[in-house]
Rosetta silent file (secondary structure, phi, psi, omega in degrees, C-alpha in Angstrom):
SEQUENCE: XXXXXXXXXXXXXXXXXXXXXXXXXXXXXXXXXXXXXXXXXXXXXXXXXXXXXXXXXXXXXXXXXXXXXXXXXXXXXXXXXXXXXXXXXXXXXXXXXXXXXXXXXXXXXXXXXXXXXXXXXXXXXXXXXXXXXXXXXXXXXXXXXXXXXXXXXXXXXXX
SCORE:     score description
SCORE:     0.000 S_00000001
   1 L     0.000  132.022  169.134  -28.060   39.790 -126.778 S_00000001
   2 L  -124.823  154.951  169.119  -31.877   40.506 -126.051 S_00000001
   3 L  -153.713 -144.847 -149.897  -34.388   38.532 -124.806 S_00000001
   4 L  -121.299   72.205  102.694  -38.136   37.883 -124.364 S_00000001
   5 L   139.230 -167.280 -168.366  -38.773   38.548 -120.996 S_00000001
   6 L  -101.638  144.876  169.925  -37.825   37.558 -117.233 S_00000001
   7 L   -79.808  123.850 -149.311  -37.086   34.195 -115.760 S_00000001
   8 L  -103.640  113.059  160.006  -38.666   32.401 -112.588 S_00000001
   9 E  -114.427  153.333 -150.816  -35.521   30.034 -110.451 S_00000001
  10 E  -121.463  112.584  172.078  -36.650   28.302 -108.194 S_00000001
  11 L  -123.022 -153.701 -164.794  -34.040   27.857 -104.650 S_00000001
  12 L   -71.517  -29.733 -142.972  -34.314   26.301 -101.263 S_00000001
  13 L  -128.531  -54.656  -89.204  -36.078   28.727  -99.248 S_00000001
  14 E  -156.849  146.812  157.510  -36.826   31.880 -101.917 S_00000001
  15 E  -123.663  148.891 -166.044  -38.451   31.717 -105.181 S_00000001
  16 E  -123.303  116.514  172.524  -36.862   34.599 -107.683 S_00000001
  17 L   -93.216  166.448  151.989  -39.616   36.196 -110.133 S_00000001
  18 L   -83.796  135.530  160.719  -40.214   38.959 -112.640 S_00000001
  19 L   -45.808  132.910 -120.818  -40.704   42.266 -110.765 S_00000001
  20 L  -139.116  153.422  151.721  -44.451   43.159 -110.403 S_00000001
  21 L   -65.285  -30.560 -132.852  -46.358   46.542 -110.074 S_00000001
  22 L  -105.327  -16.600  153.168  -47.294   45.394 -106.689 S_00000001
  23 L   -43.265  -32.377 -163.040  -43.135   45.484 -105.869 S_00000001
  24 H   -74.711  -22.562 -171.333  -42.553   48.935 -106.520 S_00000001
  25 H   -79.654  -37.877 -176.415  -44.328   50.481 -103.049 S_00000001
  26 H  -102.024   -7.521  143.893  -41.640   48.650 -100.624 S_00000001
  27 H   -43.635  -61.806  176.833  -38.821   49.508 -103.391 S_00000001
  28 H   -65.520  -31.148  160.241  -39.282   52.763 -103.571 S_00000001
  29 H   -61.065  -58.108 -150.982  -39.524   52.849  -99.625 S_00000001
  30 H   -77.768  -13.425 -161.667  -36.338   51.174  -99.497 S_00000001
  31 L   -90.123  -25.712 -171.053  -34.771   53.845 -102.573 S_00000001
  32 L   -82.178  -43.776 -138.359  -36.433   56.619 -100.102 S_00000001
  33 L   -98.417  179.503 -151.949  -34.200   55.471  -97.263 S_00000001
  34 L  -109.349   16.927  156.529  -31.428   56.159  -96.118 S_00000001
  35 L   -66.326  -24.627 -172.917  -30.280   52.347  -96.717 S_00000001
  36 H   -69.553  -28.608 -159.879  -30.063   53.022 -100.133 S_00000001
  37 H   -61.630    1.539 -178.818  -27.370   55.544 -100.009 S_00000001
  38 H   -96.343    0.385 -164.202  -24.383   52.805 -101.036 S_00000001
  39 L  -112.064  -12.404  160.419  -26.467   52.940 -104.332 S_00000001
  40 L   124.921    8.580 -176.406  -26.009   56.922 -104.803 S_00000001
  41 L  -101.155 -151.672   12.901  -29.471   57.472 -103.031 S_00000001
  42 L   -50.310  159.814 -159.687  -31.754   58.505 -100.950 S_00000001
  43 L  -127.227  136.564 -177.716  -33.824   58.277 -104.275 S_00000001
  44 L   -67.013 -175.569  167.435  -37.375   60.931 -105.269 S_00000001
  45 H   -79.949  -30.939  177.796  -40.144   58.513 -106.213 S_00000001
  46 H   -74.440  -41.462 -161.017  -39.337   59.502 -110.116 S_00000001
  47 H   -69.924  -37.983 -175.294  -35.851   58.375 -109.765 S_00000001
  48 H   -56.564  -50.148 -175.677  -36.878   55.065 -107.869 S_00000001
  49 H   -76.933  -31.837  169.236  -39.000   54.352 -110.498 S_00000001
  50 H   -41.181  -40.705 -179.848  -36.665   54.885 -113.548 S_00000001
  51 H   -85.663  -61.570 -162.553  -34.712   52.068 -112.011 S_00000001
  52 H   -37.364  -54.769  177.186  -37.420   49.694 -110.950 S_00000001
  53 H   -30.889  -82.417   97.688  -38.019   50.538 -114.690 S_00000001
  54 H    71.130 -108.359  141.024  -34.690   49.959 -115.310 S_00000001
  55 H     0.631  -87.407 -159.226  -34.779   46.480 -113.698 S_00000001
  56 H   -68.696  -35.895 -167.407  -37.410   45.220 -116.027 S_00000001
  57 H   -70.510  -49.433  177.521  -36.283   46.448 -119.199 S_00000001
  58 H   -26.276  -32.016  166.808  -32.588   45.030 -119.015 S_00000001
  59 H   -39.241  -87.383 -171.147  -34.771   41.568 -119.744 S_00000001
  60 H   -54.879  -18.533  176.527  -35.758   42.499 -122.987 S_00000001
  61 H   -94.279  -23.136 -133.610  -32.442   44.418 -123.871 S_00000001
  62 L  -150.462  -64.899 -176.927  -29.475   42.306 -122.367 S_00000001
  63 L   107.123   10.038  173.613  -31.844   38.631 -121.624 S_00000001
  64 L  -134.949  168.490  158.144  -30.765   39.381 -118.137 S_00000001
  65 L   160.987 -152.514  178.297  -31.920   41.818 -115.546 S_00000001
  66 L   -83.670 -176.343 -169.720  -33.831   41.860 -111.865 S_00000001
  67 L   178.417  121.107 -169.012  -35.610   39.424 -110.166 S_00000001
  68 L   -71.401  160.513  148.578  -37.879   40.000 -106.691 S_00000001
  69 E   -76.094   43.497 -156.871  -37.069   37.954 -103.941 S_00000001
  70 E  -119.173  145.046 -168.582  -39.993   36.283 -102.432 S_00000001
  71 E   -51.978  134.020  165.937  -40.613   33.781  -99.925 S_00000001
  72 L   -42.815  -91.023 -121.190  -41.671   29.962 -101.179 S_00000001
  73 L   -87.140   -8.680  170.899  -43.901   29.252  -98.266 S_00000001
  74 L  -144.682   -6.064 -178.962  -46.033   32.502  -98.057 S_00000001
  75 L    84.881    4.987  176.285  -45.158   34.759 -101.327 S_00000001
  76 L   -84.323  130.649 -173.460  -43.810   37.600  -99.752 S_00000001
  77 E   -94.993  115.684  174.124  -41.117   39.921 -101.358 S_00000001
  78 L   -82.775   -5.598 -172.102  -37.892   40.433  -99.592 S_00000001
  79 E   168.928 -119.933  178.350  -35.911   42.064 -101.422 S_00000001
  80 E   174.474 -175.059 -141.837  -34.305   41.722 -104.974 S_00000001
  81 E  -179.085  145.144  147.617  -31.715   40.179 -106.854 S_00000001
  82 E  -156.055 -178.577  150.421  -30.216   41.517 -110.285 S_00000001
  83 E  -137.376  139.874 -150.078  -27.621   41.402 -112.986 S_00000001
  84 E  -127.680  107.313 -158.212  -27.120   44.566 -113.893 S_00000001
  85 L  -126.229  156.717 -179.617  -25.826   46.286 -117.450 S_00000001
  86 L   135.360  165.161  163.174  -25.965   49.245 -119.275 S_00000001
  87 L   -45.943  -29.146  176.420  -23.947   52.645 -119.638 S_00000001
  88 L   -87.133   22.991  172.938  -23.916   53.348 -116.059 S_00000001
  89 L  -118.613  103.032  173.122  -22.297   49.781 -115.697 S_00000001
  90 L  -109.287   17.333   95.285  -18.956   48.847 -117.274 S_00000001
  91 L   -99.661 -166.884 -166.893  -19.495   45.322 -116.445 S_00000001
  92 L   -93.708  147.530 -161.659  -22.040   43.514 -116.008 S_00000001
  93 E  -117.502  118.695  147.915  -22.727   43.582 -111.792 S_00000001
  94 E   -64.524  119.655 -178.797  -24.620   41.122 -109.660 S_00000001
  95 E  -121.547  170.335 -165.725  -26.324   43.337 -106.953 S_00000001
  96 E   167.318  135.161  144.523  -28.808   42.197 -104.071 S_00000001
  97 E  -147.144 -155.450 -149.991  -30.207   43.948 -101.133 S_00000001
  98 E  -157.427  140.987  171.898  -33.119   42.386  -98.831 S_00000001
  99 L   -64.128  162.280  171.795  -35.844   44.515  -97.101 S_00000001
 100 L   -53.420  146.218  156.489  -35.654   45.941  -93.577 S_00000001
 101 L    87.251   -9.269  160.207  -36.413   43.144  -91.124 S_00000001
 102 L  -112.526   33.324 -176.097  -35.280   40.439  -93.308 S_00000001
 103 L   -78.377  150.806  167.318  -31.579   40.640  -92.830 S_00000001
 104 L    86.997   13.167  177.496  -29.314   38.291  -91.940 S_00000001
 105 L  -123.060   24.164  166.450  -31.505   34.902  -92.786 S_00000001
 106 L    94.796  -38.569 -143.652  -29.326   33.919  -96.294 S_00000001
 107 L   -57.899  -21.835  167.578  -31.899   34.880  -98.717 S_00000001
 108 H   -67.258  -22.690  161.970  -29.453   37.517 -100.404 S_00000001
 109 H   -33.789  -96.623 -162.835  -27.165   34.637 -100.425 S_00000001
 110 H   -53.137  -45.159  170.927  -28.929   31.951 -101.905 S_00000001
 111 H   -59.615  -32.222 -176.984  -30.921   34.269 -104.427 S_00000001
 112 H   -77.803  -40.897  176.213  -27.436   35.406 -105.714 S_00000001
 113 H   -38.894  -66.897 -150.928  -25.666   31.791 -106.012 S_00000001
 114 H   -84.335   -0.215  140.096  -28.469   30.986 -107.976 S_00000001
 115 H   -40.169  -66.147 -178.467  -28.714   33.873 -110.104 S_00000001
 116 H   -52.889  -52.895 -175.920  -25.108   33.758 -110.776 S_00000001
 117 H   -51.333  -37.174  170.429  -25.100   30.051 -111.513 S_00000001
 118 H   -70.741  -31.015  164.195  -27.797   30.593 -114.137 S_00000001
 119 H   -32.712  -76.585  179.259  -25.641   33.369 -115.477 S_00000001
 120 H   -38.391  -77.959 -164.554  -22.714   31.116 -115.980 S_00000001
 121 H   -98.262   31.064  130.522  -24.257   28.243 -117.488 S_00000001
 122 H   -91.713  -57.903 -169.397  -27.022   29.793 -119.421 S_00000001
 123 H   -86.794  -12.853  177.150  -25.705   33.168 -120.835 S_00000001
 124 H    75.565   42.432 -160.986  -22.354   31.819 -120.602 S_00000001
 125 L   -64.590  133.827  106.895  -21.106   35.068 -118.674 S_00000001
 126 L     6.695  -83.476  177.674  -17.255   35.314 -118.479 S_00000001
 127 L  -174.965  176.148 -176.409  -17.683   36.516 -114.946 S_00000001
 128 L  -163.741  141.795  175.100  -19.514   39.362 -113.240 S_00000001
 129 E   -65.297  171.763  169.544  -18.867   42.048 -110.626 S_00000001
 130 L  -169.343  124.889 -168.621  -20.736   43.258 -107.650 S_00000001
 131 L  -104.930  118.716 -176.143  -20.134   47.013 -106.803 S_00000001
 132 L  -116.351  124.957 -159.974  -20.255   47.407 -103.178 S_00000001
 133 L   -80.714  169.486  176.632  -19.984   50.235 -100.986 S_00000001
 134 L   -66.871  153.474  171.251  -17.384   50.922  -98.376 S_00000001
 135 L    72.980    5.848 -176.037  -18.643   49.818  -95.051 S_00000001
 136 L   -79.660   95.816 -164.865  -21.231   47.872  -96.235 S_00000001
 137 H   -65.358  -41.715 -175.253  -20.276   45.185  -94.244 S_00000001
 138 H   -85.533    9.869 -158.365  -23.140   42.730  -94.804 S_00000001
 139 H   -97.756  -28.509  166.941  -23.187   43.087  -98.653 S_00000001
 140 H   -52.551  -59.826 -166.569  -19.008   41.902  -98.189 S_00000001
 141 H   -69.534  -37.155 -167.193  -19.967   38.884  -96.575 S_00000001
 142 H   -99.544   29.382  120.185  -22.300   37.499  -99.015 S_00000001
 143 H   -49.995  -32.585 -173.030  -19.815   38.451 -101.733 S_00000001
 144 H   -72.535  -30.921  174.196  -16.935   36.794  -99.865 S_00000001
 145 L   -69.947   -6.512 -177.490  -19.738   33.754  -99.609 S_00000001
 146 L   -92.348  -10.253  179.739  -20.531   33.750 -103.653 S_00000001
 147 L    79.033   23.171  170.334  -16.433   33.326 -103.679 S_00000001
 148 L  -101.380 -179.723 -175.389  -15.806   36.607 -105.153 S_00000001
 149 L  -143.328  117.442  153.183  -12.418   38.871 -104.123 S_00000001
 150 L    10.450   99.380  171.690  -11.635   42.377 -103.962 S_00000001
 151 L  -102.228   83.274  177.109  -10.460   43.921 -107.643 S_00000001
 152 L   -53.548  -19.408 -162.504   -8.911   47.543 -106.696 S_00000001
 153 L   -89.653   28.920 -174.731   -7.951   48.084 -110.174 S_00000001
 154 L   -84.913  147.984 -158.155  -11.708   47.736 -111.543 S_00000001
 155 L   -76.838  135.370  152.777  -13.341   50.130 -113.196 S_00000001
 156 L   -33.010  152.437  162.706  -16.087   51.874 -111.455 S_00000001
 157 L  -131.568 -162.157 -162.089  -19.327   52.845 -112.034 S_00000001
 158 L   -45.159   92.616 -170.859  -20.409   55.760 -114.145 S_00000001
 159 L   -49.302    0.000    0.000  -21.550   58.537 -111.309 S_00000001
């Protein structure tokens, strides 16, 4: 499936966009960090951007793909949101993380429900993963809160 480009949802508190140039400078901070590291980084600035890259193109290939985080009430981007495909993915993966200083307030929540939801009854997904690292303790909870459950035998993905 391909498709024409990214999709704007709309939730309570969060509005979910197409990724921006003006996104990539607190990405790439967070890809630099040492937060990143459940995701295989710290990340150079070329590798951050091959994925930001990444990110956008899955639109146009797949008809799925990322989507910024940013606040309704002032526009500010918190984070990110994606479903995520390709060879190093052997399913397709809902991922989220949320910038420093905005943890712990929902919005990776709420951005994923409603990501996911559009999955389901738009692309008509089967179902979809979310590859998490060990110890990431808050990235468990809002999986356990999207209602998904621990698959040991699933495949991994591609290092």
């Amino acid at each position: 499936m391909s498709g024409t480009g990214a999709i704007t949802l709309r939730t309570e508190r969060p509005i979910l966009r197409k990724p921006e140039i003006d996104d990539f400078e607190a990405y790439a901070r967070l890809m630099a960090s040492p937060r990143s590291a459940g995701m295989g980084g710290p990340f150079d600035l070329r590798a951050a951007w091959g994925m930001f890259c990444h990110d956008v193109a899955l639109w146009q290939l797949f008809g799925h793909g990322a989507l910024m985080i940013a606040l309704a009430e002032s526009g500010e981007c918190v984070g990110q949101v994606g479903i995520n495909h390709g060879p190093p993915f052997p399913e397709k993966e809902l991922g989220w993380f949320v910038y420093e200083g905005h943890e712990g307030r929902g919005y990776a929540t709420e951005a994923a429900l409603a990501l996911r939801d559009w999955a389901f009854s738009t692309l008509k997904l089967p179902s979809l993963v979310s590859y998490i690292a060990p110890g990431n303790a808050a990235s468990v909870a809002v999986a356990e809160r999207l209602g998904a459950r621990l698959d040991p035998a699933a495949p991994r993905t591609v290092p």
